[in-house]
C-alpha positions in Angstrom: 0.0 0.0 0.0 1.8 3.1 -1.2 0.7 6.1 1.4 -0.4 9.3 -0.6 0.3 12.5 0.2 -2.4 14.1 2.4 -3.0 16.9 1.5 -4.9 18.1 4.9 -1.0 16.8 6.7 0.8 19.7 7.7 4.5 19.1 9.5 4.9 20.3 13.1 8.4 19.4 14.4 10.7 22.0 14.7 13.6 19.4 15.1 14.2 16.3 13.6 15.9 14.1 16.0 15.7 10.8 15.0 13.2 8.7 13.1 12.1 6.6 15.6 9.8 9.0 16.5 8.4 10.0 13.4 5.3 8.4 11.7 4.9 6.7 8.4 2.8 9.2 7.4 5.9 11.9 8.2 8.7 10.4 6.8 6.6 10.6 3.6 6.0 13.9 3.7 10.1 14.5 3.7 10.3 12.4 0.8 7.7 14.2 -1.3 8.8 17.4 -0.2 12.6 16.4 -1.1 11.4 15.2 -4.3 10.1 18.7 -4.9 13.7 20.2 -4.2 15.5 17.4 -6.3 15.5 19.9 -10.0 17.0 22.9 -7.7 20.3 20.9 -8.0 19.5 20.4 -12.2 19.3 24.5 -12.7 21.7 26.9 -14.0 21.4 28.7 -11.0 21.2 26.7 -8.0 19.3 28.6 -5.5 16.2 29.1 -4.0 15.1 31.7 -1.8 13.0 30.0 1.3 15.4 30.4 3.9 17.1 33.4 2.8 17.6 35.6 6.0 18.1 32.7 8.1 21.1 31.5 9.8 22.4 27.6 10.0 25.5 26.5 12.0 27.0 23.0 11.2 27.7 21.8 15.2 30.4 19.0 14.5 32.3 17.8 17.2 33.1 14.7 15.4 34.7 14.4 11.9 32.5 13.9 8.4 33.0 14.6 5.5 29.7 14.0 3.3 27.2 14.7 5.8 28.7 18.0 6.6 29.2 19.2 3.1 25.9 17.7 2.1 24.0 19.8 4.9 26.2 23.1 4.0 24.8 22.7 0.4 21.3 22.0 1.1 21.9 24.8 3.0 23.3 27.2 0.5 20.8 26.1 -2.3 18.0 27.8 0.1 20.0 30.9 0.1 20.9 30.6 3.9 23.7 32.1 5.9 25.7 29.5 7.3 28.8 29.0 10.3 31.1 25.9 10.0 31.8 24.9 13.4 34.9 22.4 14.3 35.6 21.7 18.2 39.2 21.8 17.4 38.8 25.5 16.3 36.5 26.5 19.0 36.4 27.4 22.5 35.4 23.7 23.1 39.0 23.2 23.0 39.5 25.2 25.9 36.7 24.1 28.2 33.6 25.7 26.8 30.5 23.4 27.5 28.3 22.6 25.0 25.5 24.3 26.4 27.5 27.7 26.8 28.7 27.2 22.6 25.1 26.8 21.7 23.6 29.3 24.1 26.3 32.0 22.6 25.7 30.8 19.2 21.9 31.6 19.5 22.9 35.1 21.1 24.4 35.7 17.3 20.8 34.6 16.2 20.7 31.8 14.8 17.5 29.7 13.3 19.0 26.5 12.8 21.4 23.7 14.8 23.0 20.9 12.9 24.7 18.7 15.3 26.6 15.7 15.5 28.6 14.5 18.5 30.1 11.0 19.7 27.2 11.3 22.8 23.9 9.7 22.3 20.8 11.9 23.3 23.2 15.4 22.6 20.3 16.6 19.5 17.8 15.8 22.3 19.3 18.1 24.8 20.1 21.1 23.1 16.4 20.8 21.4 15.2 21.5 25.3 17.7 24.3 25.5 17.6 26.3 23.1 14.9 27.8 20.7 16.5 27.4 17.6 15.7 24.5 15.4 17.6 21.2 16.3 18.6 18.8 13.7 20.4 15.4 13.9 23.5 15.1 12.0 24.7 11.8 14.0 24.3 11.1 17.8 26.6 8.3 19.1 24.9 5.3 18.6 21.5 6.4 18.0 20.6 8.0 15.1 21.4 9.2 12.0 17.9 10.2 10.7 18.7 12.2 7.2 21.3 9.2 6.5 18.2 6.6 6.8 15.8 9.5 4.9 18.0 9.6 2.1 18.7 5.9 2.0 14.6 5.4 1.9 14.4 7.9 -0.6 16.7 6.5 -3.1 15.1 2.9 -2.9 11.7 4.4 -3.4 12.9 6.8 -6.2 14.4 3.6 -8.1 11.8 1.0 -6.6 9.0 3.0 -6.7 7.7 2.2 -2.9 9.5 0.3 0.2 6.3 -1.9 0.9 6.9 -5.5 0.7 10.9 -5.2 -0.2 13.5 -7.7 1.6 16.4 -5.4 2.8 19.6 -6.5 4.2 21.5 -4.3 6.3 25.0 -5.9 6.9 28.3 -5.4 9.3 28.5 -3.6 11.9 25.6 -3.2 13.8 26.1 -2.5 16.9 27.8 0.4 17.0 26.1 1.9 13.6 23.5 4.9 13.8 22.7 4.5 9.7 21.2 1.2 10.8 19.0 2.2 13.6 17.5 4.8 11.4 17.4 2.7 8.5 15.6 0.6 10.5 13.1 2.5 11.6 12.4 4.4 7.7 12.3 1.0 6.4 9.3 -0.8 8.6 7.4 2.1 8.9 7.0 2.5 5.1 6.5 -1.7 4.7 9.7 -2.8 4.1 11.2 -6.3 5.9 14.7 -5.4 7.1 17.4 -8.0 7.9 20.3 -7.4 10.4 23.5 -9.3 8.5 26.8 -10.0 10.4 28.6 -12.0 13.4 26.8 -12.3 16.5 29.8 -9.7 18.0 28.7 -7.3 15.8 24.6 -7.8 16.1 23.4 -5.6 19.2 22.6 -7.0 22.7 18.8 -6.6 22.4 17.8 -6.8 19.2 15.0 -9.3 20.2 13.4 -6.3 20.8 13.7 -4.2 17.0 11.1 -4.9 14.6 13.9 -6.8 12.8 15.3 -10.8 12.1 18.5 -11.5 12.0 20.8 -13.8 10.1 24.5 -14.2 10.4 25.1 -15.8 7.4 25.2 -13.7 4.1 25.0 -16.3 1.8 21.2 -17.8 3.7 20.0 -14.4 3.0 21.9 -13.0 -0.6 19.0 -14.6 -2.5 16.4 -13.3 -0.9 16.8 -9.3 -0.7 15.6 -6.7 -2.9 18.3 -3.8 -1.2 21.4 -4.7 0.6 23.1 -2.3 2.5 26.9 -3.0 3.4 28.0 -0.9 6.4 31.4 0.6 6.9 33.6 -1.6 10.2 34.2 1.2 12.6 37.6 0.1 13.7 37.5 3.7 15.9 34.3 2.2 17.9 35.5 -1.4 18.0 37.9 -0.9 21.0 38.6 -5.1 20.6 39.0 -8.1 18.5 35.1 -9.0 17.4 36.3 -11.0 14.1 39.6 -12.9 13.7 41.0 -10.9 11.5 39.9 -8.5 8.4 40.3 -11.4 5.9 38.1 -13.8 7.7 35.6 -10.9 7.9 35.3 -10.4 4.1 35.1 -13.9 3.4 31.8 -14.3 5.7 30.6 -11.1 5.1 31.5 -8.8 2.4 30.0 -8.3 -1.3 32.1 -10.0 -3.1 31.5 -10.2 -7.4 30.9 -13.9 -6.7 28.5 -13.2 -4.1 27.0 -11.4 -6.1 26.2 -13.9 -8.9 23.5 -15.6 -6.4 21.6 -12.0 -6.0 18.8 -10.8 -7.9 19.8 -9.1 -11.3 17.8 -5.8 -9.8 19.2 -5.8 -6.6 20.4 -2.5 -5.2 23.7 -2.1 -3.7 24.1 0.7 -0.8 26.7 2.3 1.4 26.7 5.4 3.7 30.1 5.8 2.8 33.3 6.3 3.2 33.6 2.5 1.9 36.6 0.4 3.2 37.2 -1.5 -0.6 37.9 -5.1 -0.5 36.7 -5.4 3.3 33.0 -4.6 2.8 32.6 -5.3 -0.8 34.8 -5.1 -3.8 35.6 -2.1 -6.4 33.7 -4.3 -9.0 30.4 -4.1 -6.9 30.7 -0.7 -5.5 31.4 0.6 -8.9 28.7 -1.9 -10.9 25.8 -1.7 -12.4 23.9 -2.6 -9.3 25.4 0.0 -7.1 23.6 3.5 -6.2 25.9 4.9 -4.2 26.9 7.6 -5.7 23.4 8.3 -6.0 22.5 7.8 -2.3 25.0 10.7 -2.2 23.1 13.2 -4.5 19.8 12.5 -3.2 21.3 13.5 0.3 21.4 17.1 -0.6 17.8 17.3 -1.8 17.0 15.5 2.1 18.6 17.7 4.1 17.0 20.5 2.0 13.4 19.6 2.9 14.8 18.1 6.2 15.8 22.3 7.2 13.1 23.7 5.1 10.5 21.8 7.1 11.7 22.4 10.4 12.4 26.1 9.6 8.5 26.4 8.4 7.5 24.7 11.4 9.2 26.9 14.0 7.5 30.2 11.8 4.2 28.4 12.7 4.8 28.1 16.1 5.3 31.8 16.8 
């Protein structure tokens, strides 16, 4: 059942902080409203004017490279003002809390807060804090709601809907955000998700996510629609939780062999950055299956109804 757009909806959140939260019916309403910012990017000029005037500072007290840039050009393409903030170029360096950097950023006025920090719950606190708009960019490991948005988007842009699709998500689990919210865009819109990977990289509870689980590729290869290969955060790991790297890309990596048992029309996905011939080969990140790159281009059309929507929803709410 593909949901329509209804056109009596109107969007209320003046943050997004994770899509747990968020009904089916919502995260739909991103996705058509990103689908109407997509041709911005196809234009000569590649601006439009509904948030000119209004101020967004990138909050990144952990390192990225695509998300940030992808948010600063969403952004830019609706003619805001924005501040690139590093915590090894700020006064976080010396001692500053958080709460005094985004209590004296908002003194400067500013409508908008990007954030991402190594901390679970950190979008969730400053959203109590402050009055400007709160958006998650990455919060330990929660969420990473525009990464699962724009992941939803693409399959539904190529697929045409979510409902009834078989979608692995493989690697490591545990300690990956992109999953969670993957997770939760992926059931909501009627999708069957798969968590793929050894059981020390499969979360404690997962009894309890609307997901099953297999930890063997090859049972489940077959079967999926989407697969979804996850980047090994060797920075989280702090231990041993496979043999070795080569033992881990035997069991678990997309291989062009593996690939021969998938369906022709399988899509292949990463959140990037991809560790190449761990995770999957440069044959099937680079083939014909692969929408990478595309995941990537759709990102910026996201994040632009992403801040457009919560930007419209705090001008309601005065």
């Amino acid at each position: 059942m593909a949901l329509k757009k209804n056109k009596q909806f109107r969007w209320q959140r003046k943050h997004l902080l994770g899509l747990r939260e968020l009904n089916a019916e919502e995260i739909t309403y991103i996705l058509d409203t990103a689908k109407g910012f997509e041709q911005i990017s196809t234009r000569a000029v590649k601006k439009a004017p509904p948030l000119r005037g209004k101020l967004v500072v990138n909050l990144f007290f952990e390192d990225s490279t695509r998300t940030r840039n992808s948010f600063t050009l969403a952004a830019s393409r609706l003619s805001a003002d924005i501040i690139e903030f590093t915590k090894k170029t700020s006064s976080v360096s010396k001692g500053e809390t958080l709460l005094d950097t985004a209590k004296n950023l908002e003194a400067m006025g500013i409508d908008i807060v990007v954030i991402r920090h190594t901390a679970g719950g950190v979008p969730k606190f400053l959203s109590r804090s402050i009055n400007a708009c709160v958006v998650n960019a990455g919060d330990g490991f929660c969420e990473h709601p525009t990464q699962g948005l724009l992941d939803v988007y693409t399959i539904r842009k190529i697929k045409g809907t979510l409902e009834g699709l078989k979608i692995a998500i493989v690697g490591d689990i545990a300690h990956s955000r992109v999953a969670r919210s993957d997770m939760w865009a992926m059931t909501k819109l009627g999708a069957e998700v798969i968590f793929v990977g050894p059981p020390t990289l499969i979360p404690a509870q997962v009894n309890r996510l609307p997901v099953s689980v297999s930890y063997s590729l090859d049972e489940v290869i077959e079967k999926v629609d989407v697969i979804n290969m996850l980047r090994i955060q060797f920075e989280r790991l702090g231990g041993n939780p496979f043999p070795s790297i080569r033992e881990y890309s035997h069991y678990f990596g997309l291989t062009v062999e593996r690939m021969k048992k998938a369906k022709p029309d399988i899509l292949v996905m990463h959140p990037g950055p991809i560790n190449r011939g761990l995770e999957m080969e440069s044959e099937v990140a680079d083939g014909a299956n692969s929408v990478i790159l595309q995941q990537v281009t759709n990102g910026v059309a996201v994040r632009m109804a992403v801040l457009f929507l919560v930007n419209q929803a705090a001008a309601q709410s005065h």
